[in-house]
matplotlib code that plots the C-alpha trace (Angstrom):
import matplotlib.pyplot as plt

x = [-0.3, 1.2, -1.9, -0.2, -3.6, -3.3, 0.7, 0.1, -2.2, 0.2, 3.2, 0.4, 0.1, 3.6, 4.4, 1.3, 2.5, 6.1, 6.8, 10.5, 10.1, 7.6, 9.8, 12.5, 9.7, 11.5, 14.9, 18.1, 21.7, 21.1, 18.5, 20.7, 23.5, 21.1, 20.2, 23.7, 24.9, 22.1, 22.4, 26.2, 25.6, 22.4, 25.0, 27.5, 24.8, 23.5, 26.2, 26.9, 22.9, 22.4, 24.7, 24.2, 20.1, 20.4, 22.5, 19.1, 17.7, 20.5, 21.2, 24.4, 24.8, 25.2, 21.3, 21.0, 23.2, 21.0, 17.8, 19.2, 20.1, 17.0, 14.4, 15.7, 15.6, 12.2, 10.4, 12.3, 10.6, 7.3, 7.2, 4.8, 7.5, 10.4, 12.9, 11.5, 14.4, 13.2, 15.1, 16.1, 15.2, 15.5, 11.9, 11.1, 14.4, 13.1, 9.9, 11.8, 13.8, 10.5, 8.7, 11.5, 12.4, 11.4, 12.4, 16.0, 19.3, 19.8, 16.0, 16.3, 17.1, 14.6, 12.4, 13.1, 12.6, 9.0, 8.3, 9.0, 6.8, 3.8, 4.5, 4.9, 1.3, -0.6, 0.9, -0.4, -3.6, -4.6, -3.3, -5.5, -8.6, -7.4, -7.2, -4.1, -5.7, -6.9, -3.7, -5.1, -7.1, -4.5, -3.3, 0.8, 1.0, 1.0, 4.0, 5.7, 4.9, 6.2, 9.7, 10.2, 9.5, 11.6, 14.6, 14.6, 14.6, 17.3, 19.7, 19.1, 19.2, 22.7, 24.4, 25.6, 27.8, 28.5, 30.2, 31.5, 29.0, 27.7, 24.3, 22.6, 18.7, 16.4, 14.6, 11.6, 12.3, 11.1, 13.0, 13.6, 14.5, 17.3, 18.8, 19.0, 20.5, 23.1, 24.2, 24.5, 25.7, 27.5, 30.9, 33.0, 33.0, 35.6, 37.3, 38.5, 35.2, 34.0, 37.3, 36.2, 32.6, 33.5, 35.5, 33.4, 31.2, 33.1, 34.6, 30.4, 29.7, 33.1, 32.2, 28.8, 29.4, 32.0, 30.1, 27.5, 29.8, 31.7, 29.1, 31.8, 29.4, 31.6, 29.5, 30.1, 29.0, 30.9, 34.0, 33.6, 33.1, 36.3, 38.2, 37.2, 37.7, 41.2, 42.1, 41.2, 43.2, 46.1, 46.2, 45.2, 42.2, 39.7, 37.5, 40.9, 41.0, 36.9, 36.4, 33.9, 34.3, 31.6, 31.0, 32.9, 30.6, 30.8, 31.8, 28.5, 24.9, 21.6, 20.6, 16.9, 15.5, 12.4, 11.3, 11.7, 7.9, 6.7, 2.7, 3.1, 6.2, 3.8, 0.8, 3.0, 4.6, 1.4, -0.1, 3.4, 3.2, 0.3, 1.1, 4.8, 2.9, 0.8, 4.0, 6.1, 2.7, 2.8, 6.4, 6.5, 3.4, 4.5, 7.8, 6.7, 3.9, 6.8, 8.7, 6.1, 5.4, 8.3, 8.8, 5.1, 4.5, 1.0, 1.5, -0.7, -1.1, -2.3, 0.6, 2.9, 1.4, 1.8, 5.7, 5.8, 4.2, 6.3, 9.4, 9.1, 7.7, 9.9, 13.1, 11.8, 12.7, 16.3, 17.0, 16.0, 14.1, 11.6, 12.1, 10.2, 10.8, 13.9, 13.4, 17.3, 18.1, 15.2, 16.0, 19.8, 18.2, 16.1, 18.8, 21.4, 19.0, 17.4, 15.1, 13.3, 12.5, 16.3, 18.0, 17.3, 18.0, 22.0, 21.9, 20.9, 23.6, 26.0, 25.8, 25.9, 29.2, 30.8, 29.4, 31.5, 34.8, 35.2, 32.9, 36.3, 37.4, 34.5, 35.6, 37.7, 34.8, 34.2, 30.5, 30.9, 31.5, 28.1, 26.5, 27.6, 25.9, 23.0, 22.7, 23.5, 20.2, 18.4, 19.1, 18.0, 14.8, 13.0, 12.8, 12.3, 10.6, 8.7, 7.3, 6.9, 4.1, 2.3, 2.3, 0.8, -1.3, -4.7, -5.5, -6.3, -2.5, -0.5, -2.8, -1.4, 2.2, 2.8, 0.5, 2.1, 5.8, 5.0, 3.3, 6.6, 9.2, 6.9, 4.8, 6.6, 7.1, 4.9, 1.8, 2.4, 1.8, -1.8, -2.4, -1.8, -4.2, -6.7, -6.7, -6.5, -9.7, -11.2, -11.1, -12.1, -14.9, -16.6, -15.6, -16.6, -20.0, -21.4, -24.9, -27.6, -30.6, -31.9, -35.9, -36.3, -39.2, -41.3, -40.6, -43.0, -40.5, -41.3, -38.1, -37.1, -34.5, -33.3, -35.3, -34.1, -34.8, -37.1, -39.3, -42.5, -42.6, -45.2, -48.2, -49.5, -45.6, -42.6, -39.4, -36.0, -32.9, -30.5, -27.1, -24.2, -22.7, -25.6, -23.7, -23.8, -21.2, -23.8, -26.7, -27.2, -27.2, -29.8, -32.1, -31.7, -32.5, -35.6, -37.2, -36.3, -38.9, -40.8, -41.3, -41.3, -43.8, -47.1, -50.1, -48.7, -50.2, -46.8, -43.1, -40.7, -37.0, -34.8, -31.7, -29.6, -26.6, -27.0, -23.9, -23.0, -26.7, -26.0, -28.8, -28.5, -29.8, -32.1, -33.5, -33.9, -35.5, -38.2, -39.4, -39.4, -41.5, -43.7, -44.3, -45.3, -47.6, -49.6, -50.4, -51.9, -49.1, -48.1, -44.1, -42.1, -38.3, -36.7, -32.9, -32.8, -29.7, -28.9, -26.8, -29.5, -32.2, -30.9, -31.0, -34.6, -35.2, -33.1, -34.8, -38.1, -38.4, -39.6, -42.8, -43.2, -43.0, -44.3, -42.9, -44.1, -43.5, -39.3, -38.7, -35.4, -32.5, -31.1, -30.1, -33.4, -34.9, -33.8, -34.7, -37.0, -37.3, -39.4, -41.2, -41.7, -43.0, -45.4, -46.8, -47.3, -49.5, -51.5, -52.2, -52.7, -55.6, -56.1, -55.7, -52.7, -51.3, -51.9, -48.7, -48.5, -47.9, -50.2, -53.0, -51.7, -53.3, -50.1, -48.7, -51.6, -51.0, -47.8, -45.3, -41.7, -40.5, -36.4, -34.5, -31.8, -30.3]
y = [12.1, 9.1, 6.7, 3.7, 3.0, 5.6, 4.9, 1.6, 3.2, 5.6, 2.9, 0.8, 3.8, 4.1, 0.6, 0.8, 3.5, 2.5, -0.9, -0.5, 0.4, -2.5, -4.7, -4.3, -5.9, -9.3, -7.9, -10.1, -10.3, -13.0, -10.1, -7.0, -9.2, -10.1, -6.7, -4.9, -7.1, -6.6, -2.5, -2.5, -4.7, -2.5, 0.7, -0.4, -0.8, 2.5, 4.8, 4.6, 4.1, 6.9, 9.0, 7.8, 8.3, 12.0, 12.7, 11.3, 14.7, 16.5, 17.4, 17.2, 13.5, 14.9, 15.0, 11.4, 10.7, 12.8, 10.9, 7.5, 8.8, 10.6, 8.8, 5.4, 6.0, 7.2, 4.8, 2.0, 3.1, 3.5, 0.5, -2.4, -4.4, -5.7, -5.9, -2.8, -0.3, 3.4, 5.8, 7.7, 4.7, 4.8, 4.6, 7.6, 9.4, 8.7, 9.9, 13.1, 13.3, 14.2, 15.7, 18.7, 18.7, 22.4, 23.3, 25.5, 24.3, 26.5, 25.8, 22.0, 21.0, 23.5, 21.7, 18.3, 19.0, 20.9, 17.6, 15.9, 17.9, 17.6, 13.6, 13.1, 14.9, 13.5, 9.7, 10.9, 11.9, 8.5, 6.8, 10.0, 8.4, 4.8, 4.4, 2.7, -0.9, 0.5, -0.1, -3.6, -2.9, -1.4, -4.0, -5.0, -5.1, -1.1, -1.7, -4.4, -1.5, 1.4, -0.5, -1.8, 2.3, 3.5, 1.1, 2.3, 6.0, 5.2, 3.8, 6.4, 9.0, 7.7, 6.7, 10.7, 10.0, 6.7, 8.2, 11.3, 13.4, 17.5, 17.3, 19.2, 20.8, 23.1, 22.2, 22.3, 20.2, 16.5, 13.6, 12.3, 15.2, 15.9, 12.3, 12.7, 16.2, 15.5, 12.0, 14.0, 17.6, 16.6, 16.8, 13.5, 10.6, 10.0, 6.8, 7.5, 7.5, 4.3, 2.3, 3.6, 2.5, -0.7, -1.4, -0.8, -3.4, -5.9, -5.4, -5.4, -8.7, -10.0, -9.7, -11.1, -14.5, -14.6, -13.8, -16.5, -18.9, -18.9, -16.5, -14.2, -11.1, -8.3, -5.2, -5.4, -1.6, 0.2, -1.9, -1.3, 2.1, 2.5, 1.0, 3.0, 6.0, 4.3, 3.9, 7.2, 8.8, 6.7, 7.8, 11.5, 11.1, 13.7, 16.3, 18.1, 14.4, 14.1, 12.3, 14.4, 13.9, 14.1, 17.5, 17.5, 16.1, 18.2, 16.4, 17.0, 15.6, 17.1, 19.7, 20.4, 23.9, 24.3, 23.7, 27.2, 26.2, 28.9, 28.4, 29.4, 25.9, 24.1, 24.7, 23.7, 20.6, 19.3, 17.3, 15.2, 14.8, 13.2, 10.5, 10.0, 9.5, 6.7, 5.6, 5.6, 3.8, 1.0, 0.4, 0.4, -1.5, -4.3, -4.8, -5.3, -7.8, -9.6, -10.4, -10.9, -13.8, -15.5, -14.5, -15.0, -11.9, -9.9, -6.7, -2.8, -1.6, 1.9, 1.8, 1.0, 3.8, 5.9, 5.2, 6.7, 9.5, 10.9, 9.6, 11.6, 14.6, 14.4, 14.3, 17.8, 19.3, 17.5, 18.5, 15.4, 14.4, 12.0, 8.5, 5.2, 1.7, 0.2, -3.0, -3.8, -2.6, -4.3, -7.7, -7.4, -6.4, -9.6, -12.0, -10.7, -12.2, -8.9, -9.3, -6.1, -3.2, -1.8, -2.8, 0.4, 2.1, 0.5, 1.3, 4.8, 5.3, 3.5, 6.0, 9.0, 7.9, 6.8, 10.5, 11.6, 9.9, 9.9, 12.8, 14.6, 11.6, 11.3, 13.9, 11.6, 9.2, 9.7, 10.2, 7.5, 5.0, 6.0, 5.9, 2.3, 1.4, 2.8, 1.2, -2.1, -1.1, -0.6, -4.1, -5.2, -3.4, -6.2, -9.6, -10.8, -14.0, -11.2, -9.1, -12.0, -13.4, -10.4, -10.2, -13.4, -13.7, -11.8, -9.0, -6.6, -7.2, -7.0, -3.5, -2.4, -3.3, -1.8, 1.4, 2.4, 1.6, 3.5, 6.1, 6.5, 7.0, 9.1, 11.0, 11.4, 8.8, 9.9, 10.5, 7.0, 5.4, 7.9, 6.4, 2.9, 3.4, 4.7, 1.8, -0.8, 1.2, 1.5, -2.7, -3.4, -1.8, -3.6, -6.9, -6.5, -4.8, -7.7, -8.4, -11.2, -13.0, -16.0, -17.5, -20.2, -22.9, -24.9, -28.8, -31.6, -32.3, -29.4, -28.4, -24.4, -24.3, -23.0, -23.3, -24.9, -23.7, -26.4, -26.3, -23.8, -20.9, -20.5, -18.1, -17.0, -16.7, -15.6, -16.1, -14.4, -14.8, -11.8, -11.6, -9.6, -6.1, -3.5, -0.6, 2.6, 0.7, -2.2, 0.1, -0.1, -4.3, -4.2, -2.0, -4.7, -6.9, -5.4, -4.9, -7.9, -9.5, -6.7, -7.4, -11.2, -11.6, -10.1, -11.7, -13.4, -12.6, -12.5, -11.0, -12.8, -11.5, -13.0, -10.8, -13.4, -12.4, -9.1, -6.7, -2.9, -1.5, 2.4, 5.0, 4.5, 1.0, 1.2, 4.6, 1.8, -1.0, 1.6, 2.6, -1.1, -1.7, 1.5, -0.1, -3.6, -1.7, -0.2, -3.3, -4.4, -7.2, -7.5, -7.5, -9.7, -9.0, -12.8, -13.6, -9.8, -9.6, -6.8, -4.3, -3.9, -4.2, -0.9, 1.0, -0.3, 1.7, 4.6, 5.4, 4.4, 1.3, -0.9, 1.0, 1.1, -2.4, -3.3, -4.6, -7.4, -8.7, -8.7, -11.3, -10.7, -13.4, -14.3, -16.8, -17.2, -18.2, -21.2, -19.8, -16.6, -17.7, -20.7, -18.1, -16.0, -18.8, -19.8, -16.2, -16.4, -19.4, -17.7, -14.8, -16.6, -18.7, -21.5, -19.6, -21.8, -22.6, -25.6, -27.1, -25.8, -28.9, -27.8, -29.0, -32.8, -34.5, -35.5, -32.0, -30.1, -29.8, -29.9, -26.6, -28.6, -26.9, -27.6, -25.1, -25.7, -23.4]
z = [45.2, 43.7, 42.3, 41.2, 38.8, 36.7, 36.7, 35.0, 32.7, 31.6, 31.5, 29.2, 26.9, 26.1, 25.7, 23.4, 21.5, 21.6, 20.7, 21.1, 24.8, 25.0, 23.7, 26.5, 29.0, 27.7, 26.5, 27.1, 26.4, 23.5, 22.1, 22.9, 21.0, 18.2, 17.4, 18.0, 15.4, 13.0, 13.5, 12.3, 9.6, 8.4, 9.4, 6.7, 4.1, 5.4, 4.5, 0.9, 0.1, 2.0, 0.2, -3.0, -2.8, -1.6, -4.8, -7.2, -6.7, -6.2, -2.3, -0.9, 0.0, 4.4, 4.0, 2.9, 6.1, 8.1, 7.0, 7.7, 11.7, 12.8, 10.2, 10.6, 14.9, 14.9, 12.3, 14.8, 18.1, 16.8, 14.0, 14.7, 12.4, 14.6, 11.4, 8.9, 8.8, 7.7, 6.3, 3.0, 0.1, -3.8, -4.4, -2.8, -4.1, -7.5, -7.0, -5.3, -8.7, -10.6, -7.8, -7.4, -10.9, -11.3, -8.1, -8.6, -7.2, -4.5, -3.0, -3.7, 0.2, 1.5, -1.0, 0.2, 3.6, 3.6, 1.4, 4.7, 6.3, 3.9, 3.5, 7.4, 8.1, 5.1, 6.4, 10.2, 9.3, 7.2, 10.5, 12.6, 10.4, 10.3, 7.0, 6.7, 6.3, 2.7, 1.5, 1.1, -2.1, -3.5, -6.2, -5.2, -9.1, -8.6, -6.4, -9.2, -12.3, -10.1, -9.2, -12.7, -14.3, -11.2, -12.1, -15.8, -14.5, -12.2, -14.9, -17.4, -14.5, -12.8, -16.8, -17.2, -13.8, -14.3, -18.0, -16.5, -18.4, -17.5, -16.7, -19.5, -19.7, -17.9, -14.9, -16.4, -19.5, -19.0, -17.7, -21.0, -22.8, -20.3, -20.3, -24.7, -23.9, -21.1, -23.3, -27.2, -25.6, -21.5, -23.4, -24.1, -21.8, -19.1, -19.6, -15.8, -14.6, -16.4, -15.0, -11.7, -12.1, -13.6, -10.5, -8.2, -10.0, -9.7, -5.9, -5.0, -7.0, -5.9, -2.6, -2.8, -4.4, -1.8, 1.2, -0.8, -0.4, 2.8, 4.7, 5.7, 6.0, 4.7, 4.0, 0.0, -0.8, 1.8, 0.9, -3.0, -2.3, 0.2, -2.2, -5.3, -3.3, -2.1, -6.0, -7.3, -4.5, -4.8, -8.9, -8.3, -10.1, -9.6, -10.9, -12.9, -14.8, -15.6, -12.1, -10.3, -6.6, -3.7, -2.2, 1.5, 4.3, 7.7, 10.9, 13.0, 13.5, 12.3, 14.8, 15.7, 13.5, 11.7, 8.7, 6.2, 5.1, 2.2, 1.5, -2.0, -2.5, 0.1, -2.3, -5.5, -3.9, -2.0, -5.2, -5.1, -1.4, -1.4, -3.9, -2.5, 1.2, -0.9, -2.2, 1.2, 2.8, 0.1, 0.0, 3.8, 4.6, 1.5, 3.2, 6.4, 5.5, 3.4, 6.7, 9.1, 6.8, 7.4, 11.2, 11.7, 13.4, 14.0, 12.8, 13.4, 10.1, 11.8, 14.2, 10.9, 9.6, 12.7, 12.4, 8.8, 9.4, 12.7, 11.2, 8.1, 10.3, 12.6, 10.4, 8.8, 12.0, 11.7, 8.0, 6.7, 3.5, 2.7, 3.3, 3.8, 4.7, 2.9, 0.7, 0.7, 4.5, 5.9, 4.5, 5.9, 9.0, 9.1, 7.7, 10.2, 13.3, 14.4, 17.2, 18.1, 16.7, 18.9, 15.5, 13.9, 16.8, 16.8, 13.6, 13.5, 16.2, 13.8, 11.1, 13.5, 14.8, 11.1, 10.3, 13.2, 12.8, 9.2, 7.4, 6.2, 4.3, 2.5, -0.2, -1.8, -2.9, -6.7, -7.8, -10.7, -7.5, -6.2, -9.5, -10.1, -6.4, -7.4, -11.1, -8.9, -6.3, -9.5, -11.1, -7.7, -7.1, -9.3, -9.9, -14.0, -12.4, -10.3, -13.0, -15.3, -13.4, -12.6, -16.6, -17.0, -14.0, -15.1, -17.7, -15.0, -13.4, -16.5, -17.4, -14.1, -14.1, -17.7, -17.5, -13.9, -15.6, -18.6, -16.9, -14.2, -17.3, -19.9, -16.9, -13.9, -10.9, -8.1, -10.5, -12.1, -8.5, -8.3, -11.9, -10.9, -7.5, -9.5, -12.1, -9.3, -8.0, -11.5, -11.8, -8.4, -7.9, -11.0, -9.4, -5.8, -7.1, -8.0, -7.2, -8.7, -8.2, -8.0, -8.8, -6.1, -6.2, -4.0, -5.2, -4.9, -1.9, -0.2, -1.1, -1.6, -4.2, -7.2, -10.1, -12.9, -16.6, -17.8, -14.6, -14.6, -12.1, -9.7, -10.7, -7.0, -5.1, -6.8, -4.8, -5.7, -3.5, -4.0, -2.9, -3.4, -3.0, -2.8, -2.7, -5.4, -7.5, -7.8, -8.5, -12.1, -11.8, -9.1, -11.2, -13.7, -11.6, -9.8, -13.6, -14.4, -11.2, -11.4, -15.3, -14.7, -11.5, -13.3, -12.0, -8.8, -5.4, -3.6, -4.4, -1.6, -1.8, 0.4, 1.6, 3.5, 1.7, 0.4, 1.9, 2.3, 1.8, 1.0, -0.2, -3.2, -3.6, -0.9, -2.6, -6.1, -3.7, -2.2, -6.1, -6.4, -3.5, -4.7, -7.9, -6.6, -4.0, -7.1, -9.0, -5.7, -4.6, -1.7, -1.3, 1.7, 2.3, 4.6, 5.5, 6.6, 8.8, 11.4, 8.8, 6.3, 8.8, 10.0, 6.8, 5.9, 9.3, 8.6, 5.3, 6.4, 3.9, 7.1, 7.2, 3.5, 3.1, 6.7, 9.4, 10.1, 6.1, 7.0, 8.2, 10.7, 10.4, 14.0, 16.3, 17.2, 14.3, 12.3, 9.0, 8.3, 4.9, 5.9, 8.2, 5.3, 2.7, 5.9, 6.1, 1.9, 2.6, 4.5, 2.8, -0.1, 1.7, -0.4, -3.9, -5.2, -8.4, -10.6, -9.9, -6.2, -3.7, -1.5, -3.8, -3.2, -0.3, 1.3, 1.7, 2.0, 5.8, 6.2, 6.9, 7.7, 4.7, 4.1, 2.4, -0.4, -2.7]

ax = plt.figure().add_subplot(projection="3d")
ax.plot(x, y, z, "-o")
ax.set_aspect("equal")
plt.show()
């Protein structure tokens, strides 16, 4: 029977789940427009990046147009971003490049694709756990050093087709070693294949300062690249004259098959997965933040994450290989007035019909073309004004940038971005595991604050405020610290911590507190813990530090009480009795009975 409650509930979780569809709830014509627009223009883009990026690790460049149908539809009906396109993106290709390096030739697409499949559950299970939001400690200056090594592997990867050289070295001889041998032993350079790459240069930056200038809108790589192939054609120029051509491209659409998944490659490749599924997070995630600045959007990093994940697993089923969220595609998207997420979708559909209509003809495109489009992404993939800041910002973000470049080009590139996590992780746990005291007095005033270094401490009540991180990574500070009172408060009656702004209690500093407490207990004083809030409460309970201490000496911080730190300085009084210090204010006349203490710190 129909139950129109648990219809609406249903409908709910697929808009939920599906921003795309949720997005047609206020879809127009103007939109529909919008985004049909934006689609072709991301389409013409598409197709020679595409190409180009599956022939960085050596695929036949159909798979790069298979990637940028199936990836870049799914990533769009699932991404919280209204403008991110997905699909196959040089970043990842790069990383790709190093990650399949040993892999043979005739295993390198079966490669690609199980990558897919290791990438696209790694991304869903950090959205499965919601962890996705931890991309946030990640320091962007791993993103800067990763795009400036990636660049400088791209160039020296893409010079041996720009020059019309053999590609030369084993696959398991390192980057470098390969680019020295293919330059001094790929044979003599084809002048043919330069003229071609230097036109296609200067068709692309042609067209851009023209479409700068009178906002014409022609698709500048797709029209360099048409016309190179035009050229090369027109001369007979091909593989017979030192111009290596592109492979042909069959006229049909990625069909649904599984993945040829062998444990033994699975095993070998899933060390690179997991830092290329970092990498794709980051890169997507970065770019989507980037224009939700400027459109002022609210975006789901988890359901971002969500859309990375299925769109790289899913494309494993449609021979596709790894992709992400494209810096260059993305920002044509969103400069062409895309509206909803439906851009992708156009576009997706785009390349599916160009792949259609004119696969045959693509065998007439010359690789050195495709090569200059790709050293023209690389200039691209980084601002100097970019890089130069991050160098001069801090220490820590200059060590970042230059060991994750450094680390891309002598290492390899998906390890660099693990080696520039782990350094971001390495500085920022010092910093946010900061914790300190503070030895607070009573004034004349009746005032509770800081004590200054001239001023005498009382001998009966020692008050410290601590605040900070009091987690494990702030555990050797707090032991200081604790000596340090412990050291400092011989004689007095009374040991008052307050704890109003102590964070993240774990076991281990609690575990240092209790010997604290344990010591204080045996030289017969008596220990108070005030400003205790909800969190650490909790874990005083857990571990049994409450009774230890006892109860009713924490002093809980709440709405109902305007300040248990002047409850807790009340209570000392008390069980002091009378026995005060010489310079205690309670000994003049005028404050003898008064408790309206005020607080400043």
């Amino acid at each position: 029977m129909f139950d129109p409650q648990t219809s609406s509930k249903t409908l709910g979780l697929v808009f939920r789940f599906i921003p795309a569809i949720d997005s047609l709830r206020t879809y127009t014509w103007n939109t529909f427009r919008r985004d049909l627009m934006a689609g072709l223009t991301v389409a013409a883009v598409a197709v020679p990046q595409a190409m180009a990026y599956a022939t960085i690790f050596g695929v036949p460049e159909q798979y790069g147009l298979y990637t940028a149908i199936i990836m870049t539809a799914i990533g769009a009906m699932l991404d919280s971003s209204k403008q991110l396109i997905n699909g196959p993106t040089n970043a990842i290709s790069i990383a790709l490049l190093s990650a399949l390096a040993a892999i043979p030739a005739e295993d390198k697409i079966s490669a690609a694709i199980t990558m897919a499949f290791l990438i696209g559950l790694v991304q869903t299970g950090i959205t499965l756990m919601r962890l996705g939001d931890l991309s946030r400690f990640i320091s962007h200056a791993v993103i800067i050093g990763f795009t400036l090594g990636a660049s400088v592997l791209l160039v020296l990867d893409q010079t041996k087709n720009f020059l019309g050289l053999k590609s030369v070295g084993g696959s398991t001889d390192h980057f470098l070693v390969r680019f020295w041998q293919s330059l001094t032993q790929g044979g003599d350079v084809s002048w043919r294949s330069v003229a071609i790459g230097v036109i296609t240069f200067g068709i692309a930056l042609g067209l851009r300062q023209v479409n700068r200038r009178w906002r014409l809108g022609v698709p500048e790589l797709l029209t360099a690249l048409v016309g190179a192939a035009a050229l090369a054609f027109m001369l007979g120029w091909d593989s017979s004259l030192g111009v290596k051509l592109v492979s042909e491209i069959p006229r049909e659409l990625p069909s649904f098959s599984w993945p040829n998944l062998q444990w033994q490659q699975m095993y070998s490749l899933l060390g690179s997965a997991l830092a290329i599924a970092m990498l794709g997070l980051l890169e997507a995630i970065a770019m989507a933040k980037s224009i939700a600045q400027r459109t002022g959007q609210k975006l789901d990093i988890n359901q971002q994450c969500l859309s990375e994940g299925l769109a790289n697993l899913g494309g494993s089923f449609f021979q596709c290989f790894p992709g992400s969220g494209s810096l260059t595609r993305s920002y044509i998207n969103y400069q062409s007035g895309a509206a909803t997420q439906w851009s992708g979708v156009f576009s997706a559909a785009a390349v599916a019909l160009v792949v259609l209509a004119l696969a045959p003809l693509a065998k007439h495109i010359p690789r050195p073309a495709l090569a200059a489009i790709l050293l023209l992404t690389a200039t691209r993939m980084f601002e100097l004004s970019t890089v130069r800041y991050y160098l001069k910002a801090t220490r820590f973000d200059a060590v970042i940038v230059i060991a994750t470049a450094i680390s891309a080009v002598l290492i390899s590139v998906e390890f660099c971005v693990l080696i520039g996590v782990f350094l971001s992780f390495v500085f920022y746990v010092p910093k946010a595991a900061k914790i300190e005291a503070t030895e607070l007095i009573i004034s004349d005033q009746n005032v509770i604050r800081e004590k200054r270094d001239e001023e005498k401490s009382c001998s009966r009540l020692r008050i410290y405020n601590v605040e900070g991180q009091m987690f494990f990574g702030a555990s050797s500070e707090l032991e200081e610290i604790l000596q340090r009172i412990y050291d400092d408060s011989t004689g007095a009656k009374i040991i008052l911590l307050r704890a109003k702004y102590v964070h993240n209690p774990d076991a281990v500093c609690i575990h240092l507190l209790s010997d604290f407490v344990k010591k204080v207990q045996a030289r017969e004083q008596k220990i108070a813990l005030c400003g205790v809030r909800n969190q650490l409460n909790d874990v005083l309970v857990n571990c049994g530090v409450d009774v230890q201490i006892g109860k009713s000496q924490i002093f809980i911080e709440s709405n109902q009480v305007w300040s248990s730190t002047l409850q807790a300085v009340s209570w000392a009084y008390e069980q002091l009795g009378g026995n005060y210090c010489e310079t205690c204010p309670k000994r003049n006349p005028a404050h003898a009975g008064l408790n309206d203490w005020s607080f400043e710190i």
